[in-house]
Structures are given as C-alpha cells and as structure tokens.
PAROLUM-876807 format. One record per atom (N, C-alpha, C): atom name; x, y, z. Coordinates in nm, 2 decimals. Layout:
# residues N
<site atom="CA" xx="X" yy="Y" zz="Z"/>
...
END
This chain:
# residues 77
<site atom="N" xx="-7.12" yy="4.23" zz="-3.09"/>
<site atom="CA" xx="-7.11" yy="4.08" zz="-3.10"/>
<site atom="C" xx="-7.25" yy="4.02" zz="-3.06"/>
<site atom="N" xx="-7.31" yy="4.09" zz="-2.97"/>
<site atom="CA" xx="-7.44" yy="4.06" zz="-2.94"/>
<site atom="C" xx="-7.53" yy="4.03" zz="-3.01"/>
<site atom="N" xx="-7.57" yy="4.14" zz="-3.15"/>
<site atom="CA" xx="-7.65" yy="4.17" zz="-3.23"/>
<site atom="C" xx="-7.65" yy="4.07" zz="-3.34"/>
<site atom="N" xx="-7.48" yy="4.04" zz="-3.37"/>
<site atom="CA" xx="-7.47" yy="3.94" zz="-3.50"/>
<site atom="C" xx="-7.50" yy="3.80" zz="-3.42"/>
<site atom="N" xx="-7.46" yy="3.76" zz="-3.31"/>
<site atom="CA" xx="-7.54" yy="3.62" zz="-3.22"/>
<site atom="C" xx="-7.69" yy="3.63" zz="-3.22"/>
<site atom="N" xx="-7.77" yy="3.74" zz="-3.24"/>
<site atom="CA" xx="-7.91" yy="3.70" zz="-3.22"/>
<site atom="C" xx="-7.98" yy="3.70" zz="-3.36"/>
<site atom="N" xx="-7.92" yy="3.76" zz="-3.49"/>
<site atom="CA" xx="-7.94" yy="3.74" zz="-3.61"/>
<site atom="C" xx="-7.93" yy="3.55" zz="-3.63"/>
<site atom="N" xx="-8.07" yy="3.52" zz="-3.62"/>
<site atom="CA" xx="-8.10" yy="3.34" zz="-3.70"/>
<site atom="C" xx="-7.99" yy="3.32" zz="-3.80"/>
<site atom="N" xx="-7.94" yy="3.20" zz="-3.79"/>
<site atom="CA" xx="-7.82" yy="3.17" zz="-3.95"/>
<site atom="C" xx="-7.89" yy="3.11" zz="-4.04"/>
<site atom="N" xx="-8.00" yy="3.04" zz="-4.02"/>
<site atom="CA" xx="-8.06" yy="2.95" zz="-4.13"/>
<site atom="C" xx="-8.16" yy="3.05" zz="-4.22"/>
<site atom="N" xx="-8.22" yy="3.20" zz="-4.17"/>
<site atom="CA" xx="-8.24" yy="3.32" zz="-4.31"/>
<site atom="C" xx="-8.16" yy="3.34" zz="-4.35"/>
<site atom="N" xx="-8.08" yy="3.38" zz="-4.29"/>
<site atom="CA" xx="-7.98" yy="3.49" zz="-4.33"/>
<site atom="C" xx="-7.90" yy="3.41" zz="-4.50"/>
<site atom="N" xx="-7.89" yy="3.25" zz="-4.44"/>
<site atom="CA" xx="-7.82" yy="3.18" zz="-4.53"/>
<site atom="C" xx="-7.92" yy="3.13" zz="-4.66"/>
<site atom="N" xx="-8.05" yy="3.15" zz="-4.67"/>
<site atom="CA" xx="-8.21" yy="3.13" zz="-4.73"/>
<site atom="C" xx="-8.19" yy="3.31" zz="-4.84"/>
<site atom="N" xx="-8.13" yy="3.39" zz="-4.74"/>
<site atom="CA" xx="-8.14" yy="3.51" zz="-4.82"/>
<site atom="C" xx="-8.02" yy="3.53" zz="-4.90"/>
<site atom="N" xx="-7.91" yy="3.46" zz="-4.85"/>
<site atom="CA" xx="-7.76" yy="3.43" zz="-4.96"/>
<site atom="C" xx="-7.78" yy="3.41" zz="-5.04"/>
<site atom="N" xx="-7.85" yy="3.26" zz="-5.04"/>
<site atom="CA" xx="-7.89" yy="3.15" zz="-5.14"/>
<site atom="C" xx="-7.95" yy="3.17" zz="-5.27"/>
<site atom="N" xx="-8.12" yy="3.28" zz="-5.21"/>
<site atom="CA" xx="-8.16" yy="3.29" zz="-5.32"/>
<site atom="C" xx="-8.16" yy="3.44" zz="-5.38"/>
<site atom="N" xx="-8.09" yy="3.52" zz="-5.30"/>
<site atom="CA" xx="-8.01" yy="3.62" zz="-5.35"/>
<site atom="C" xx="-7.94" yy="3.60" zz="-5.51"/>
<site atom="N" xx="-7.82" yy="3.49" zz="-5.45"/>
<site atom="CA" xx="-7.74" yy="3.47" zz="-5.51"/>
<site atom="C" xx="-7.80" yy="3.40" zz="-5.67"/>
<site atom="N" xx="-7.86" yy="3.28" zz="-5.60"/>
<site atom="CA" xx="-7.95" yy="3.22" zz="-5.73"/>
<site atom="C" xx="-8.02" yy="3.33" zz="-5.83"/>
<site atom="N" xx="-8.10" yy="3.44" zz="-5.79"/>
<site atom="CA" xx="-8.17" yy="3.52" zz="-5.84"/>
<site atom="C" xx="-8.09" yy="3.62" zz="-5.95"/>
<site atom="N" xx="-7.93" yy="3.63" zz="-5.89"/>
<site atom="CA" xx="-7.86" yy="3.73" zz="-5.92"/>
<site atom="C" xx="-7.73" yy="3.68" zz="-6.04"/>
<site atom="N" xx="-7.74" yy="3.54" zz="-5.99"/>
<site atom="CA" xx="-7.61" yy="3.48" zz="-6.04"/>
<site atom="C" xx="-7.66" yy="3.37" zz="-6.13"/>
<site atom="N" xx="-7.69" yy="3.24" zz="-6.08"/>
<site atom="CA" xx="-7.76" yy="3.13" zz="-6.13"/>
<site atom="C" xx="-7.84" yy="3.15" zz="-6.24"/>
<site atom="N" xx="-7.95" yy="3.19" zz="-6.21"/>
<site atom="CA" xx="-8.08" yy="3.16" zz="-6.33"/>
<site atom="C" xx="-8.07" yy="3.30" zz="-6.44"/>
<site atom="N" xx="-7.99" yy="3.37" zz="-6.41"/>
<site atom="CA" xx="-7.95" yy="3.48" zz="-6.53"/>
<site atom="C" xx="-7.87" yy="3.39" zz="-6.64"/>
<site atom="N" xx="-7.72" yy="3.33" zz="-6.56"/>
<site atom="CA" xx="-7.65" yy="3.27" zz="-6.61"/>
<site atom="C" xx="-7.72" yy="3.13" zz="-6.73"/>
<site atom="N" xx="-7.83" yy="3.10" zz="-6.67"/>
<site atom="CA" xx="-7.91" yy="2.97" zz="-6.70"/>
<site atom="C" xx="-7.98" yy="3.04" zz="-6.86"/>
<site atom="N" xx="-8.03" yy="3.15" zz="-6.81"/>
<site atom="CA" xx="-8.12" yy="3.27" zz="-6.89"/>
<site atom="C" xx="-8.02" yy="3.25" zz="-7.04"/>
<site atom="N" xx="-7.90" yy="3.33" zz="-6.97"/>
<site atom="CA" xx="-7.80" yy="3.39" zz="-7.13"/>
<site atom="C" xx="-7.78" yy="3.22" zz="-7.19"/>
<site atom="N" xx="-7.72" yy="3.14" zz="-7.13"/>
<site atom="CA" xx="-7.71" yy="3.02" zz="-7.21"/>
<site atom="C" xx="-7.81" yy="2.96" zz="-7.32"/>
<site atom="N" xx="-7.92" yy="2.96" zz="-7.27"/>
<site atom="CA" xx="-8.08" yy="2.93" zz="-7.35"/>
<site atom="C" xx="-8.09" yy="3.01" zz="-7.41"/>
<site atom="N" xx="-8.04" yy="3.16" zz="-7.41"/>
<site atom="CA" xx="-8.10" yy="3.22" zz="-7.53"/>
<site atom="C" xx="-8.00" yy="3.24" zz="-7.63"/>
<site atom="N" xx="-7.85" yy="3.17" zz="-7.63"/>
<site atom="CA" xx="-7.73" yy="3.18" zz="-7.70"/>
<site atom="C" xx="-7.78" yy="3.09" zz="-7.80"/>
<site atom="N" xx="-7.86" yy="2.98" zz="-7.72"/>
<site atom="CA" xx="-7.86" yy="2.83" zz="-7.81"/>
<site atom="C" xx="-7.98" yy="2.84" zz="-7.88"/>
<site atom="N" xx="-8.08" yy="2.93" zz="-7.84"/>
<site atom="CA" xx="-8.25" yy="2.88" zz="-7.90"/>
<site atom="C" xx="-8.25" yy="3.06" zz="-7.97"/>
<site atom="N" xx="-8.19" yy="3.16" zz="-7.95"/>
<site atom="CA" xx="-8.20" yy="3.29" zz="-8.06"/>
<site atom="C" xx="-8.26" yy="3.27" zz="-8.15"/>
<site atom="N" xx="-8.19" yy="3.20" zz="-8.30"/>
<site atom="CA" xx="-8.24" yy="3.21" zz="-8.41"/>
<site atom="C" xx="-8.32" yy="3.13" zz="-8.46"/>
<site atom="N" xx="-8.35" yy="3.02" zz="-8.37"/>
<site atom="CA" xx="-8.43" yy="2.91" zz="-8.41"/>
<site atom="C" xx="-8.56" yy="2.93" zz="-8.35"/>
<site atom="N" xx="-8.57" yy="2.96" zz="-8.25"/>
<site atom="CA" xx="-8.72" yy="3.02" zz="-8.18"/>
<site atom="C" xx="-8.81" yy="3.05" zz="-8.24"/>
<site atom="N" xx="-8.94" yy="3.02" zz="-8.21"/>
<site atom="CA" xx="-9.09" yy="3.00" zz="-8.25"/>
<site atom="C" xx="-9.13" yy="3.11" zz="-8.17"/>
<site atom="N" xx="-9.26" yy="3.19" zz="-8.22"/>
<site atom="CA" xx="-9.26" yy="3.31" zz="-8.14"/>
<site atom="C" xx="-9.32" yy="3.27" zz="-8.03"/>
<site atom="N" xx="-9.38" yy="3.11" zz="-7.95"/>
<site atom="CA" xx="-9.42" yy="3.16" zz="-7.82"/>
<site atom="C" xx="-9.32" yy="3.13" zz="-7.76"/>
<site atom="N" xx="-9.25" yy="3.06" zz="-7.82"/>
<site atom="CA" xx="-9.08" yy="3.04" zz="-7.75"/>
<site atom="C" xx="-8.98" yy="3.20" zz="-7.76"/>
<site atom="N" xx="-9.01" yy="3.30" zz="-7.81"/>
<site atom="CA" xx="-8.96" yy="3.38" zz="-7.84"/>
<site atom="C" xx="-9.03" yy="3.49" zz="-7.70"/>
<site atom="N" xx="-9.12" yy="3.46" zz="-7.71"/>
<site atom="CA" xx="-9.23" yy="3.58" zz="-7.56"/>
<site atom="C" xx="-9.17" yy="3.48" zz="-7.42"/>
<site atom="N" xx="-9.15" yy="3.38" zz="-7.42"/>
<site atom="CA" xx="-9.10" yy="3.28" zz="-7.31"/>
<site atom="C" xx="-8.94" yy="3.37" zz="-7.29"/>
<site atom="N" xx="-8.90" yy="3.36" zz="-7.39"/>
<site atom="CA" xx="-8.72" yy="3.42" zz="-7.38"/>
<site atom="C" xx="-8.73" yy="3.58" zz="-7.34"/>
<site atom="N" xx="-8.86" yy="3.67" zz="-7.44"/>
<site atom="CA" xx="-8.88" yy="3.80" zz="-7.35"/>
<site atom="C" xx="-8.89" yy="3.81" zz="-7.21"/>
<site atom="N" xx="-9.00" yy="3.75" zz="-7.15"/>
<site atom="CA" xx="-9.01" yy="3.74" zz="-7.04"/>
<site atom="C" xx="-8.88" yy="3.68" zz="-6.92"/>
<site atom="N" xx="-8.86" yy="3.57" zz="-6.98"/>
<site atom="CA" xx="-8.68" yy="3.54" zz="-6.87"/>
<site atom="C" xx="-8.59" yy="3.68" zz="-6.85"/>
<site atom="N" xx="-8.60" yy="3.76" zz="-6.96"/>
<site atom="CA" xx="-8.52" yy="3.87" zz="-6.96"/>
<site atom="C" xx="-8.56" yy="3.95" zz="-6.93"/>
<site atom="N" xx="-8.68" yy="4.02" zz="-6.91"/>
<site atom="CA" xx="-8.75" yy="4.12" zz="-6.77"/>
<site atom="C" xx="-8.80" yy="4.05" zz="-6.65"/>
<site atom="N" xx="-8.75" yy="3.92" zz="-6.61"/>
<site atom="CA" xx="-8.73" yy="3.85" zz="-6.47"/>
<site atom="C" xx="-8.69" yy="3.84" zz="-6.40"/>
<site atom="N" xx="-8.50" yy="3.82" zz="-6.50"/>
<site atom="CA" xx="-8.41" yy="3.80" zz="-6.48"/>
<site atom="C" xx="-8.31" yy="4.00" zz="-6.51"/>
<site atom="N" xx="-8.34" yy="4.08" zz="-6.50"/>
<site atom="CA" xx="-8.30" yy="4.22" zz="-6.62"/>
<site atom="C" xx="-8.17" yy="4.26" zz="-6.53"/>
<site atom="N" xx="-8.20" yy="4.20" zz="-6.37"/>
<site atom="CA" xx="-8.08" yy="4.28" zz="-6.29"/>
<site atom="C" xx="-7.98" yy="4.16" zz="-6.28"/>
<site atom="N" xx="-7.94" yy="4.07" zz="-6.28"/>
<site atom="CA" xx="-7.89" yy="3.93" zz="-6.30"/>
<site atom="C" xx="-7.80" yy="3.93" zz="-6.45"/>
<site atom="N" xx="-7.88" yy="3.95" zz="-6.56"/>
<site atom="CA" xx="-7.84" yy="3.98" zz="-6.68"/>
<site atom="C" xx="-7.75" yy="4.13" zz="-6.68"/>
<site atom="N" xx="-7.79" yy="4.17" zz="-6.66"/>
<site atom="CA" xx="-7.71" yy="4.32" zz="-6.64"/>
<site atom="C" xx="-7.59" yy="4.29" zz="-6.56"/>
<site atom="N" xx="-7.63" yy="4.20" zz="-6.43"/>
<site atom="CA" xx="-7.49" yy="4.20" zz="-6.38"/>
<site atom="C" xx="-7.36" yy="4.13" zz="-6.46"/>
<site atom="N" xx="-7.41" yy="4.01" zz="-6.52"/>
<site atom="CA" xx="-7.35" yy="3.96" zz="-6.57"/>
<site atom="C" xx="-7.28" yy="3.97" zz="-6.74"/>
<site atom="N" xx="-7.38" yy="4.09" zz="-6.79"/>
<site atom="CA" xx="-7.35" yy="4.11" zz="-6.89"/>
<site atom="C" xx="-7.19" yy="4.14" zz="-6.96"/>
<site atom="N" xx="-7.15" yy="4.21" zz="-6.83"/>
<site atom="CA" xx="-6.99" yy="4.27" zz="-6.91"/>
<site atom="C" xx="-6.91" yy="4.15" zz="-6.89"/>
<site atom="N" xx="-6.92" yy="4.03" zz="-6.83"/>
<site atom="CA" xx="-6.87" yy="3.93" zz="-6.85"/>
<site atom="C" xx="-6.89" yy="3.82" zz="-6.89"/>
<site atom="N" xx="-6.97" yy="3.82" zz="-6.98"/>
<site atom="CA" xx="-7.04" yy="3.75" zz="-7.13"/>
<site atom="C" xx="-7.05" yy="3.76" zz="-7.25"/>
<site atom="N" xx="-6.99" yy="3.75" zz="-7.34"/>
<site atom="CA" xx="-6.98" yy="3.78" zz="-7.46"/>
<site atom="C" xx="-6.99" yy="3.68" zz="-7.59"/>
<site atom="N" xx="-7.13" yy="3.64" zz="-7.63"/>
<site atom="CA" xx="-7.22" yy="3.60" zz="-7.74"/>
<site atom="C" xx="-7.21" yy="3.66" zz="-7.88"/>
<site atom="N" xx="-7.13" yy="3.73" zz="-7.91"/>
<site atom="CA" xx="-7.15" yy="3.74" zz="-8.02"/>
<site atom="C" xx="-7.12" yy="3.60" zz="-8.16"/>
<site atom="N" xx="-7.13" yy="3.64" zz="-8.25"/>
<site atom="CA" xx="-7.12" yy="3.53" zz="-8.34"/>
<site atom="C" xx="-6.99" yy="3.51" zz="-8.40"/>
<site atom="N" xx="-6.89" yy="3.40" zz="-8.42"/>
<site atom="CA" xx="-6.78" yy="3.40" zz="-8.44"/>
<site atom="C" xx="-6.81" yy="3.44" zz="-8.61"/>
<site atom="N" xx="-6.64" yy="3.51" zz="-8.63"/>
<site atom="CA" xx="-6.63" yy="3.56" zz="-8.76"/>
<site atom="C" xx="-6.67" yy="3.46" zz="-8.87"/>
<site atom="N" xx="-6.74" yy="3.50" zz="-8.99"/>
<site atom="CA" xx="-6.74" yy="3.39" zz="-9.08"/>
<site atom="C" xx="-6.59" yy="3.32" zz="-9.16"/>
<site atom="N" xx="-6.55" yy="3.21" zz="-9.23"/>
<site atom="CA" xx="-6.46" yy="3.23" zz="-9.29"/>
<site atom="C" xx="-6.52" yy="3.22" zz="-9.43"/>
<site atom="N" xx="-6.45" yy="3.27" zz="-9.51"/>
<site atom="CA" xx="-6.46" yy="3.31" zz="-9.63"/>
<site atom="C" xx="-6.32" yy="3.26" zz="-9.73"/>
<site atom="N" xx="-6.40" yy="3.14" zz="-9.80"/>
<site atom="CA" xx="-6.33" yy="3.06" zz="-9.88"/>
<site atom="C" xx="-6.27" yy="3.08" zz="-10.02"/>
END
C-alpha cells in the first residue's frame, strides 16, 4: 500500500490519457479521414494519409478488427 500512495496521480493519469489518446483516439480520428478522403485525395494529401498511418500503425492495428470500411455492395438495376 505504501508503494501505490507514493506513486504521483497527476502522471500516472498524463500517462492514461495520452496512452489512451495515442492508442485509441487519434487512430480512430486516422481511419475516419481516410474512409472519407481515399479516393478523392491529391497525392500530397495522399503522403499526409501515409504518414498518419506509420504514426498512428499500433492504434490502427489495435483497432482494426473492430472496423470495417469496406465499400457497400453495388446495386445493379
């Protein structure tokens, strides 16, 4: 009990935060922007979207299997 009373709460809660943001947040931020700007992107907007994704690669990965972007079926009239 000693050890967790002398651990500061205001890092520890700094290291949640932007743990969390790092891991959860701005991935999430990441896949949305590139669902909406994919096919329409200009190539320096296209090296901007590379780069979010080797920034963001463990965040994306975590969230990958619970994201799913693919493109709805077409219908065919």
């Amino acid at each position: 009990m000693s050890l967790l009373s002398s651990i500061p709460l205001i890092p520890l809660l700094l290291y949640v935060a932007l743990g969390g943001a790092y891991l959860v947040i701005f991935p999430a931020i990441t896949f949305l922007y590139l669902k909406n700007r994919w096919y329409v992107a200009s190539s320096i907007e296209r090296l901007l979207m590379y780069f979010l994704v080797f920034l963001f690669f463990p965040g994306l990965l975590l969230l990958s299997p619970l994201l799913n972007f693919r493109p709805q079926p077409r219908q065919i009239s």
